[in-house]
C-alpha positions, 0 to 999 in steps of 0.5 A: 500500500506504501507503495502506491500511495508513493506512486500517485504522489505528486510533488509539492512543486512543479519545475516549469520548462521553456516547452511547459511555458508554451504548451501552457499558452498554446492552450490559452490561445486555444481556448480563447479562440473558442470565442471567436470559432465560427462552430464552437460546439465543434471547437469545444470538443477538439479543445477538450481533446487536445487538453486530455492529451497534454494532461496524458503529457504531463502524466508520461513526463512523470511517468518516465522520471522512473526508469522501471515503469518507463520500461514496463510501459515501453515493455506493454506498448511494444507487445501491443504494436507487434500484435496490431502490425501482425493483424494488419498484415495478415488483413492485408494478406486476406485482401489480396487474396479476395483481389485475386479471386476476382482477377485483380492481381494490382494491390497499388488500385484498390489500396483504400480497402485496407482499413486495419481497425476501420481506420482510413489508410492514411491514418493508420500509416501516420500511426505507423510511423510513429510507432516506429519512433517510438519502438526505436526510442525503447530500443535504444533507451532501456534496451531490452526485449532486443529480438521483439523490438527487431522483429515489430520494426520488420514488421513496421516496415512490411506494413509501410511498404504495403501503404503505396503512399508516396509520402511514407515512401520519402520518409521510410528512404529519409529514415533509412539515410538517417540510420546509415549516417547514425552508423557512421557516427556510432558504429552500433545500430547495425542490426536496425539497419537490416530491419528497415533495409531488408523488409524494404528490399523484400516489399519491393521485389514483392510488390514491385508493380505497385511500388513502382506505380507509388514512386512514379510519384504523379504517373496514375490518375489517383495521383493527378487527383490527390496532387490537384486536390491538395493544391485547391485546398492549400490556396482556398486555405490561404483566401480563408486567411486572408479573410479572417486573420483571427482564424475560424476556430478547432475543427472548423476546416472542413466546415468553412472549407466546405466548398471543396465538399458540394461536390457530388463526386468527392467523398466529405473528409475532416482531413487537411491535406496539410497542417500548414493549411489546416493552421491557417484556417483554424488558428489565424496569424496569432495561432499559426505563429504560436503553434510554429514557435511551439514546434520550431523550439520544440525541435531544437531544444530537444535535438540540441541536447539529446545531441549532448548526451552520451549515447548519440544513438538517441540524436538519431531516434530523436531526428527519426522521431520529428521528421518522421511526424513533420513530413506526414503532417505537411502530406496528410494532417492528422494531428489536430483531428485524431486525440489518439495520435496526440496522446501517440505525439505526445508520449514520444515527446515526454520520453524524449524531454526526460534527457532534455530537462537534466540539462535545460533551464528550468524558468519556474517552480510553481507551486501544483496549486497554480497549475490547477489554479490555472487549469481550473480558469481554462475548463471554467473559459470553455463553461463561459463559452457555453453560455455566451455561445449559447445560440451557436451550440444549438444550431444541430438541434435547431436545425433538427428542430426546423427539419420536422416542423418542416415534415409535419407540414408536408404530412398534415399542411398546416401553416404554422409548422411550415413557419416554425420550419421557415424560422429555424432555418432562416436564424440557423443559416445566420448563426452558420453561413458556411453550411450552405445546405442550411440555406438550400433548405431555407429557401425551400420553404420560402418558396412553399411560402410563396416567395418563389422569385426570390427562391427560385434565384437563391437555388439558381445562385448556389448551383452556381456556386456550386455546380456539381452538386447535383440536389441543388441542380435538380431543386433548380429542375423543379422550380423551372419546370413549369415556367421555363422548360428549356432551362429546366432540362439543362438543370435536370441533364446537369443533376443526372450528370453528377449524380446518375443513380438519381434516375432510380428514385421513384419520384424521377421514374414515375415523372418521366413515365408520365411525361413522355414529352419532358422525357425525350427532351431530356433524352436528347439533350443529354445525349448531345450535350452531356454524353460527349467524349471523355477521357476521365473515367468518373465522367464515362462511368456516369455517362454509361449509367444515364445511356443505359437508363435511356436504352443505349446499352450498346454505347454505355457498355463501351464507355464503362469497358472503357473506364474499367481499364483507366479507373478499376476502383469505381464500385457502381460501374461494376454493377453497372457492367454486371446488369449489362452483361451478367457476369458474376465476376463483376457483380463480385468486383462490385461487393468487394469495392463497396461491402469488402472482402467477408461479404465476397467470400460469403457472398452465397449466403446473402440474397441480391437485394441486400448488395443492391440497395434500392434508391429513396427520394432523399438519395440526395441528402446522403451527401450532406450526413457525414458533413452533420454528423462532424459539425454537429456531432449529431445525425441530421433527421429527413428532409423531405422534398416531394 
């Protein structure tokens, strides 16, 4: 008992470093933008986040003051990583196994399958690089376990090779050129040498297609695609900046970066493409600054004197450890989105701080009751934000709220339910003008109102502004379609365009049966304007999709063909195909792509409707769910349009 009691005991006093001083500003400033974000109950929640993994720092630094329970939780940690990095592998291996039973034998095509513990690839890779940090940081440290940190290493490196990520590629060669040059200077780390030089060799030779296809860096259509998205979002961030200075608050690049996500064809992501980005939209000037000369002084204080020390092997792992964290948050930003990869982050720092404090200047030694004094004033901050944000934490349920008086009206049409409706909306869109479907859904009910001038050019100007998403172009249709039909079957071709699957909702059957003439409008004008020659295979994916609703099959199987070769990973153009030719080989290439590899092993045991889901009228607002979901941290209700 004596001895846990000495093991939860905390000292009296609490020496204050240069990293302690800043980290303790970096909060305040975090908190202090809570008043100032554009969604604070988004921000709030981030804040908390970020708060729980610098009290997870302060409780490693502690932690590691002791050797023994240093090496018992480096001991346990190491365990935990070799048995996740075998699970990967052996997922890894299960999928290419389901690859080749469909006759696919490119890993490189259908990479964002593998999901290890349903986390997208590019987070569990960053995961993987860190990982990999941090056995190298207990290798050389408490050096035990030698022949279990070997082999998790082996299998680090397995698992990274098999990512087919470019940035990881750099940084694994950076990492290698790292250790050779460590060679040189201590002459002993021959052994980690061949642990990360040979599973590379071997993943190579292995998979030399797909890696190939990875180091050609901007040869693929993937490729083209990510370095074209990433150069949009990182100038939109810029012009977000310039905007507003002081930032939009934790959380909120996805939402007032949500241009980017109204685009039907692009899957909705709260990942920056980098966090030099991600800073600049979310902290402002001041933030950015200050979190840079957190990471900047962070860097250097640590590699100045872990280079002191008398085992030079920890300079090494402490270079291995920040470029290793710094390349992938300038490729791919998790950081500020994922509290498990700050509690990762920051018990690597601690580990490394434990040799930096012995030769650092300490600045303060404050009394544990000021540290709580002043914790205490940042939790009652974020309280206080509660209650002058009052309005601004309710807009997910006040637009909730406004979508079911909204429904009640549709079922019973009674006026005060379409006012109640109208209201919500009117005052959610004034809190939120990012959400532009907050507006799309407000201008609805005006034009129920009566107001339908005003509407009708409200709906035409956000398909303006966003001209792929398809629910506004298709709203746009039914506004027009009694007063100006030309106009109204470009809107409807524009809707079908992006989003083709909308021909299968009962509500665009049945008027088309019935209109025959709008019909063959529609028929023609897709045909001539909207079906011309491509070479994108998104766009002849969905081409072939409308032709074979209007009965060209002939012409929709040669551009699906077509797609096939450019872009394999599209998984309806497989359905598409299979309801085309009826080869079961591509109805199972469909399941693959959209319900994984169990389901296309087991795939006897399943009727056909279960894969083949049928298309509601509010397909649409499926879009818009994942974008609620991350905002609002609720799920959004139905609206209901016809």
């Amino acid at each position: 008992m004596k001895r846990l009691t000495n093991f939860i005991k905390l000292p009296k006093i609490l020496p204050l470093y240069f990293f302690d001083i800043m980290i303790l500003i970096v909060m305040g400033i975090e908190v202090l933008s809570l008043f100032f974000s554009v969604n604070p109950l988004k921000s709030r929640v981030m804040i908390v986040f970020s708060g729980v993994a610098i009290l997870f720092f302060y409780i490693a630094r502690w932690l590691f003051k002791n050797k023994k329970y240093t090496s018992r939780f480096f001991h346990i940690g190491l365990w935990i990583v070799l048995a996740m990095n075998v699970f990967s592998l052996y997922s890894f291996w299960i999928l290419r196994n389901t690859l080749h039973s469909v006759e696919w034998y490119s890993f490189y095509d259908f990479r964002q399958l593998h999901r290890p513990f349903g986390l997208i690839s590019n987070v569990w890779y960053s995961f993987l690089l860190l990982f990999l940090s941090c056995v190298l940081c207990y290798h050389y440290s408490v050096q035990k376990n030698k022949i279990t940190c070997y082999i998790t290493i082996v299998t680090l490196v397995l698992n990274l090779i098999c990512s087919f990520s470019r940035s990881v590629y750099i940084i694994l060669i950076i990492i290698s050129l790292i250790t050779i040059v460590q060679f040189l200077v201590t002459k002993n780390n021959r052994k980690i040498i061949l642990c990360l030089l040979l599973p590379m060799l071997i993943g190579y030779f292995s998979l030399q297609d797909d890696c190939n296809k990875t180091l050609s860096l901007n040869s693929t259509i993937s490729q083209q695609r990510s370095i074209k998205a990433r150069i949009d979002s990182s100038q939109k961030s810029v012009q977000l900046l310039e905007s507003n200075t002081l930032g939009y608050g934790a959380g909120t690049y996805s939402l007032v970066n949500s241009e980017r996500f109204e685009d039907s064809d692009i899957p909705f992501t709260s990942f920056a493409p980098n966090c030099i980005a991600q800073l600049f939209v979310e902290k402002g000037v001041i933030g950015t600054i200050v979190w840079i000369i957190f990471f900047v002084s962070l860097v250097f204080y640590s590699l100045r004197n872990l280079y002191k020390q008398p085992n030079k092997n920890l300079f090494f792992v402490g270079l291995i450890f920040f470029v290793s964290f710094f390349l992938r948050e300038l490729s791919f930003s998790v950081f500020l989105e994922s509290v498990y990869y700050q509690l990762l982050f920051y018990i690597g720092v601690a580990f490394l701080l434990q040799y930096v404090y012995k030769n650092e200047k300490c600045y303060w030694n404050t009394h544990i009751n000021k540290i709580f004094a002043y914790v205490i004033i940042l939790v009652v901050a974020v309280i206080l934000s509660g209650v002058f944000l009052k309005e601004k934490y309710a807009i997910g349920e006040r637009v909730n709220s406004a979508i079911t008086a909204w429904d009640t009206y549709k079922n019973t049409r009674q006026e005060i339910y379409l006012q109640q409706a109208n209201e919500g909306f009117k005052k959610s869109k004034e809190l939120n003008p990012y959400d532009s479907q907050i507006q799309f859904f407000y201008w609805i009910t005006e034009y129920e109102k009566g107001n339908r001038k005003e509407s009708l050019q409200a709906i035409l100007h956000l398909t303006k502004s966003y001209p792929k998403n398809a629910q506004y172009a298709l709203q746009a249709f039914l506004f027009l379609k009694e007063e100006d039909t030309t106009k109204a079957i470009d809107y409807l071709c524009k809707a079908v365009a992006v989003s083709p699957k909308i021909v299968d909702t009962p509500f665009l059957k049945t008027y088309l049966k019935k209109n025959t003439h709008t019909y063959n409008l529609f028929k023609e004008h897709f045909i001539s304007v909207y079906a011309i020659h491509s070479e994108n295979p998104i766009v002849l994916a969905k081409q072939a999709k409308v032709l074979s609703f209007l009965g060209l099959v002939s012409e929709a199987k040669k551009k699906l063909t077509q797609a096939t070769l450019l872009y394999p990973s599209l998984s309806y153009m497989w359905l598409n195909l299979y309801f085309i030719t009826h080869q079961e080989l591509y109805f199972k290439r469909f399941v693959l792509l959209e319900y994984g590899s169990y389901f296309v092993t087991n795939i006897e045991k399943y009727p056909r409707n279960f894969f083949v889901k049928k298309i509601d009228n509010n397909y649409l607002q499926n879009h818009y769910i994942p974008k609620y979901q991350s905002w609002y941290m609720t799920n959004p209700n139905s609206f209901l349009i016809n």
